[in-house]
C-alpha positions in Angstrom: 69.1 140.2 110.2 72.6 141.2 109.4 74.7 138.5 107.4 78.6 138.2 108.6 81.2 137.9 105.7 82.2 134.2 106.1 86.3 134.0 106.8 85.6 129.5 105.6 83.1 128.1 103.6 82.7 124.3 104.7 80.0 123.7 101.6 82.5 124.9 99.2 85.5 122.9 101.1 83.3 120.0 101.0 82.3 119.8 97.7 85.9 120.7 96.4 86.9 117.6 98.1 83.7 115.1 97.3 85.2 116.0 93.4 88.8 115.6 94.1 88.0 111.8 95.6 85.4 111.4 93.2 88.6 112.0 90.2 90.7 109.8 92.3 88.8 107.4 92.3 86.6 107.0 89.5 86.8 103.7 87.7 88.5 101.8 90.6 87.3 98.8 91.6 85.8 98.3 95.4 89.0 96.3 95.8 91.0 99.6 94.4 89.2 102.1 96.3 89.7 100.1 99.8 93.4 100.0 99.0 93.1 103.8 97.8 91.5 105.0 100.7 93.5 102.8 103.0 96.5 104.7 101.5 95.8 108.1 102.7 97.3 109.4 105.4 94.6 110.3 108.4 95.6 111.8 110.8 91.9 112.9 112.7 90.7 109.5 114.8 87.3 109.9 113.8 88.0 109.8 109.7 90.8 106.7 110.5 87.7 104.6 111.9 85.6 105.8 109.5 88.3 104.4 107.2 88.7 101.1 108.7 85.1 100.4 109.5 84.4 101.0 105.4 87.2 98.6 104.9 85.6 95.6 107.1 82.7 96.2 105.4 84.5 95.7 101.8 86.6 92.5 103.4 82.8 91.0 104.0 80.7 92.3 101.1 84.2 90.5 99.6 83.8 87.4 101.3 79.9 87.3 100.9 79.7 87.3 97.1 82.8 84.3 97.0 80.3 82.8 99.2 77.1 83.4 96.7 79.5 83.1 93.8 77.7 86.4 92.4 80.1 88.5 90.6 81.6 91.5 92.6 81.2 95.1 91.6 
């Protein structure tokens, strides 16, 4: 089997990133990371719905503790 030298490596690229958000956002609260990540710009569909389906899910994990009256993260 002969190995191809790779022009992109998309583990690399991946984890570069997971570290950089990871910095951003370390010590934000769910409340900061929903406004954080609903700062950035998108401009791929997919990663904009995966950005506004996270942030319904924060508005009712939200709404759900008020409810409970347990304390939030």
């Amino acid at each position: 089997m002969t190995r191809t030298k790779k022009s992109f490596d998309a583990v690399a690229m991946m984890r570069a990133t997971r570290d950089k958000v990871s910095t951003d956002i370390e010590g934000m609260t769910l409340q900061q990371e929903l406004a954080w990540l609903a700062s950035q710009d998108l401009s791929d569909p997919f990663l904009r719905r995966l950005r506004d389906g996270a942030a319904q899910q924060g508005v009712a994990a939200a709404s759900a503790t008020r409810r409970s009256g347990s304390p939030g993260r």
